[in-house]
N, C-alpha and C positions, 0 to 999 in steps of 0.2 A: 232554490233558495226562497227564502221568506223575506215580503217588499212591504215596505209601510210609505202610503202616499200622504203625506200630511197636505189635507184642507178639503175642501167641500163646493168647490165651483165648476164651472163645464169644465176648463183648463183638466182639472186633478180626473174628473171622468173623464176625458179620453186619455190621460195619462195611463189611467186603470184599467180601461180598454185595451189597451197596445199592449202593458204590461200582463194582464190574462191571459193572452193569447202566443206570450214565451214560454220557449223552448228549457228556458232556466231557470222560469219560476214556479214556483210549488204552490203559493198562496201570495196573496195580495191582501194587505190590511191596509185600511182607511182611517184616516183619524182628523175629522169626523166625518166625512164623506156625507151622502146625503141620498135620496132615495130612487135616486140610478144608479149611482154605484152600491148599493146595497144589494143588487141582483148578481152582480161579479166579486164582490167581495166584502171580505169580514170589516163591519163597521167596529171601531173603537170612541166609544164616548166621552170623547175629548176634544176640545178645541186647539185649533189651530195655534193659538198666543197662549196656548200653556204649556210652557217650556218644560215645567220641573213632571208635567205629568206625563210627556210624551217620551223623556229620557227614560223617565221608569218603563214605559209601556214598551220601550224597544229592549230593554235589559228582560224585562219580565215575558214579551213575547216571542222570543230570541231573535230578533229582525236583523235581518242580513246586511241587508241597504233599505237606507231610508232615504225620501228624495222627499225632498222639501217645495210644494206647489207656491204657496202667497209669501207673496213680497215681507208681512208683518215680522214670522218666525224669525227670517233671516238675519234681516235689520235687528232683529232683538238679540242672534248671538246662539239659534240652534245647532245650527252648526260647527258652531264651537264647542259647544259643550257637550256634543255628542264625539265629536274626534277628540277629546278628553279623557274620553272614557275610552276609547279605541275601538270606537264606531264607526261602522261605512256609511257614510254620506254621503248623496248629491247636493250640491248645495255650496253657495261659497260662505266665507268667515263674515260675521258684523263689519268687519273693518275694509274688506274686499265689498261689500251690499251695499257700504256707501254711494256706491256708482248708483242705485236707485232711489236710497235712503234721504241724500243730499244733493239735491241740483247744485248747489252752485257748487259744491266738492267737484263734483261730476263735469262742469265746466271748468273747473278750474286743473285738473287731471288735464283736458284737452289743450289749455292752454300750454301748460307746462313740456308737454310731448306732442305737441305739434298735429295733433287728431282734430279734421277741419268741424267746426261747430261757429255758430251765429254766436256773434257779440251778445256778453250780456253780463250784470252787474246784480250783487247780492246786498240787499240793507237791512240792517236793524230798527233801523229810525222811518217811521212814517215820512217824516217831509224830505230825507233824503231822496226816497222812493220817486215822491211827487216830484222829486224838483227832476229826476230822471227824465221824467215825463217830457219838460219842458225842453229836451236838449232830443226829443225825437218828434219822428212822425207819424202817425196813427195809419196799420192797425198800430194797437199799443199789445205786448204781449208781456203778460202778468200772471208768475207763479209761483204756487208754494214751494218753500225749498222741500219738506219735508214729505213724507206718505201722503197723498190725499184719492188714494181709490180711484187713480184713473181721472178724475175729478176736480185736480188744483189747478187747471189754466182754464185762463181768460186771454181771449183775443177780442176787443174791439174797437172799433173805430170814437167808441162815445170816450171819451175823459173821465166824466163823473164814472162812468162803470168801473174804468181802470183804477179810480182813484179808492173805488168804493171794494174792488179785489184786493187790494193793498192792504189795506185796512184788517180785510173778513182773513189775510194769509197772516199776518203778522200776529193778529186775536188766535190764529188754533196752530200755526204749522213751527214750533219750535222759536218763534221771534224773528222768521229773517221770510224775507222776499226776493224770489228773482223778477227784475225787469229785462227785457231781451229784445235785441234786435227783429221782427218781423223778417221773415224769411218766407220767399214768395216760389212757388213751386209745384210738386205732387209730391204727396208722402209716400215712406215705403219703410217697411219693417224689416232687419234681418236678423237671422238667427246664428249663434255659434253654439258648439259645446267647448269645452275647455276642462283640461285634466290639471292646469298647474301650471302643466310645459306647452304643451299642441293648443293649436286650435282649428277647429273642423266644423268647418262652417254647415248647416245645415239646409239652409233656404230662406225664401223671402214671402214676405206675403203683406197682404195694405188691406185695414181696419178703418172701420167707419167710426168716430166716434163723437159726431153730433145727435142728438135724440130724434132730427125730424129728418126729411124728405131734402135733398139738396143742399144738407151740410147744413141744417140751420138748428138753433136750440143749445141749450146747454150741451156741456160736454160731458160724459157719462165714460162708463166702464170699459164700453163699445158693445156697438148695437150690430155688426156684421162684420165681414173680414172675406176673402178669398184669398188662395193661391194654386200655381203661380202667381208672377204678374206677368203677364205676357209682353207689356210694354217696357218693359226691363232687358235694356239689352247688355249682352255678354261683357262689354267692355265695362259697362256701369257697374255691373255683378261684381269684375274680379277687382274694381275700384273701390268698392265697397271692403270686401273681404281684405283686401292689404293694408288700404287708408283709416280702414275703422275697425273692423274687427280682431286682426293681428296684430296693428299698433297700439290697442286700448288692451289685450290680453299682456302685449311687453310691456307698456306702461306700470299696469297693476303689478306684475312680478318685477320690474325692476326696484319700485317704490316700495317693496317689501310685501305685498299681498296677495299671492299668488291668488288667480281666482277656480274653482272649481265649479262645475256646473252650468246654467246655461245664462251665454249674457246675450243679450236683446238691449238691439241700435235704432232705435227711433229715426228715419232720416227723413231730409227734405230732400226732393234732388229741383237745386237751381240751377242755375244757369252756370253758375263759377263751378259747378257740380255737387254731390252729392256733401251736406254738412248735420251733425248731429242734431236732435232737436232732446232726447230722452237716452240715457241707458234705464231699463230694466236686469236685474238680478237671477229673471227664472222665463220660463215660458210666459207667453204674453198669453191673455183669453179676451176676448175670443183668436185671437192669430190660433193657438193652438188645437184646435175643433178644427183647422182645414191644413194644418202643417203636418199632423201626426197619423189623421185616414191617410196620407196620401205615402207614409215610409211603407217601405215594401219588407226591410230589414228584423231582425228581432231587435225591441225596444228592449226589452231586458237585456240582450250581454251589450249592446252600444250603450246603456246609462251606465251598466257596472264599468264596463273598463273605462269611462269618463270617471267614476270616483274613486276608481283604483291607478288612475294613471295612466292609466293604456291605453289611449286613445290611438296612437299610432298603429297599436295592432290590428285595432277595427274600421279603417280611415277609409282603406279601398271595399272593403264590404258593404262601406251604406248605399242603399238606394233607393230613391223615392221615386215615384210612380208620375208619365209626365200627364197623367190624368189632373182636373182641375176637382178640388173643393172649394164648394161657397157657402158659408153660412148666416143664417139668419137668427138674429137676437131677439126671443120673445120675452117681455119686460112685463112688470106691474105697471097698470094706472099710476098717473103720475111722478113716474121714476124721470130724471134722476132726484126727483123731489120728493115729498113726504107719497108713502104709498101703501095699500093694506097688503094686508098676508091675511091666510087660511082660505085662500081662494080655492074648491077643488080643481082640480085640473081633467078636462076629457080629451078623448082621442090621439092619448100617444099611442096604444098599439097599431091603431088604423097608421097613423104616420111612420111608424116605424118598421110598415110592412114595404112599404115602398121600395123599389126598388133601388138600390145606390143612397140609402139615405140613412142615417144615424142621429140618434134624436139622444143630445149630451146633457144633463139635469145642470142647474146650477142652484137657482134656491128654490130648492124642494126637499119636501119632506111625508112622510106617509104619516098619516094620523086615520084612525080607526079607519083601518083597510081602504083608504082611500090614497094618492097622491094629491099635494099641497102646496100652495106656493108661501112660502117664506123667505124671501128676497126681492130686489127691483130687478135683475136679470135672473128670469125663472130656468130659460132654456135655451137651448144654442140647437139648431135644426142645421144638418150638414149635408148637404149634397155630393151627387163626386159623380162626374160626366165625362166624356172625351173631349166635351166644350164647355166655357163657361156659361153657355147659352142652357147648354143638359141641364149640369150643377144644380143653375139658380132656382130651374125649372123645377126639377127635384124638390129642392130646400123648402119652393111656395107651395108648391103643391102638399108637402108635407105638415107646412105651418099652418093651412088652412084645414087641416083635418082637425088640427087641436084647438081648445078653447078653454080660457077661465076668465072670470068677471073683471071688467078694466084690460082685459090683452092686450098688447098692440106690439110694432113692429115697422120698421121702413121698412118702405115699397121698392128703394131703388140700390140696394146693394147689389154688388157688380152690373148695374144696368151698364149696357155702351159696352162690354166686353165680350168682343167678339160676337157683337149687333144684339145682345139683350136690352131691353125696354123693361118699362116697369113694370112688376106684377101686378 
């Protein structure tokens, strides 16, 4: 069959990755992929958020399934208008992406079905926000309802900061803000797929997504990611997958929205245990660079029978490898804030000779036979060990072959896991 990945980040390359090396796919088409996946598959010159161009491009290039990588398309309704036309999708409906689209919808889902998630409160009004404030205790946590890139929360302890995110959410993110209870813990990300009816949980893995060393700095896209997580034990796993995964899939289908494709549970695990902080709508990146080297399974017939329904047929065939992937986030000069492009880029072959190591493009681009960076998250360098000690080993080693002007990267993703220090 013929696959069209819609979007252009590491996520959609290793999507493209997996999906090349099916047993049921004939071709892989990108739309717009970017200049690593240009090596494994047919680039389509079209963006991600052009709905009316990519429905044509799937009619016109007869695309079998189409699986939808970024949050944008979703929320905007591709998915609909492509099972319109009696199209195979991955991907769920605008109305089901709410769960990523709308924080406070997305809280308020939990509320209503009993899916545990931290207190938190949605406003219109600026001084409602603020007066939020007054009736808690710092950190304060403050965020956009709407899309913000990985990028709409704030947690701090300062006031003026909180009051000043208020403000900057209300000015871009559709007029509403969430304020939220602080939730004290370690994070952890899990994964489902979902056909409608099933849900088939896939794995878990924990994202760094401060820009500096120790959790400090703006919050970005995510700057590294591993999995496993080895400090995740069994009971917490299958508390997860019943408590949030399975009750958020009946949720959405009793409420009328069946969801299809894959949902991603942002958690905190406290002490009361494990409580929602995020859903996402599709794979998360970077989580995705160390959830998908590690299936053992064909990624092609497990996404098709998730968008045909038949997830039950393929339930006992997955298998993931208990090898660990770690990756690391190489970024533009001053990401997550203003940053250049057309930086060339050296030594991805050298890193990508490495052994155990996969080096996933995010904004790159080839201009006159060169690679190019065109993004704040340029690349995602992926390891894959018998330890997370191997993995990360790997990833730095690898990262350190490569170079373009303003590079940079933390030092301490999975440090401490299974006795890693900093590179």
């Amino acid at each position: 069959m013929r696959v069209l990945v819609v979007g252009s980040g590491g996520r959609e390359h290793a999507l493209v990755d997996g999906l090349s090396r099916s047993s049921i796919v004939d071709e892989v088409l990108a739309a717009p992929g970017n200049a690593g996946i240009a090596e494994i598959a047919t680039r389509l010159p079209i963006a991600a958020d052009d709905l009316h161009a990519l429905v044509a491009a799937v009619e016109n290039e007869r695309v079998d399934l189409t699986i939808v990588g970024p949050e944008v398309p979703l929320v905007a309704g591709l998915a609909d208008r492509l099972r319109d036309r009696g199209r195979l999708v991955l991907g769920p409906s605008a109305a089901a992406a709410r769960i990523e689209g709308s924080k406070s919808w997305a809280k308020d889902l939990c509320v209503r079905h009993g899916i545990p998630a931290g207190g938190s409160h949605a406003f219109s009004d600026a001084a409602d926000a603020m007066n939020a404030l007054d009736a808690m205790s710092p950190p304060y946590v403050v965020k956009a309802d709407g899309l913000a890139a990985g990028k709409g929360v704030t947690v701090t302890d300062d006031r003026p900061e909180a009051e000043r995110a208020i403000r900057s959410a209300l000015d871009g993110h559709q007029g509403r803000v969430v304020v939220e209870a602080f939730l004290d813990g370690r994070e952890v990300s899990a994964f489902a797929l979902l056909d409608g009816v099933e849900t088939l949980p896939i794995g878990f893995a924990c994202d760094y997504k401060r820009a500096s060393e120790g959790d400090e700095g703006p919050n970005t896209g995510g700057m590294g990611a591993y999995s496993p997580d080895p400090a995740l034990e069994d009971s917490t796993k299958k508390l997860i997958e019943e408590d949030v995964l399975h009750r958020t899939a009946e949720a959405l289908r009793d409420e009328g929205e069946p969801f299809i494709g894959v949902l991603y549970a942002g958690l905190m695990l406290t002490a009361e245990g494990p409580k929602v902080l995020e859903f996402n709508a599709r794979f998360g990146d970077p989580e995705a660079e160390v959830l998908l080297p590690r299936l053992e399974s064909d990624l092609g017939e497990i996404l098709l029978a998730a968008a045909e329904g038949r997830l039950a047929d393929v339930r006992d065939a997955v298998r993931f490898t208990d090898e660990v992937c770690v990756t690391v986030v190489l970024v533009s000069g001053g990401y997550p804030g203003a940053y250049e492009t057309g930086k060339p880029i050296e030594g991805l072959e050298a890193a990508a000779r490495i052994d155990g190591v996969k080096v996933f493009h995010a904004g790159t681009e080839m201009r006159d036979g060169r690679v190019v960076t065109v993004g704040g998250r340029v690349l995602s360098v992926t390891g894959r060990g018998s330890t997370a000690a191997e993995a990360r080993s790997r990833a730095y080693e690898a990262a350190r072959h490569i170079s373009f002007e303003g590079m940079r990267y933390r030092t301490d993703i999975a440090a401490g896991i299974d006795g890693g220090g900093q590179a």
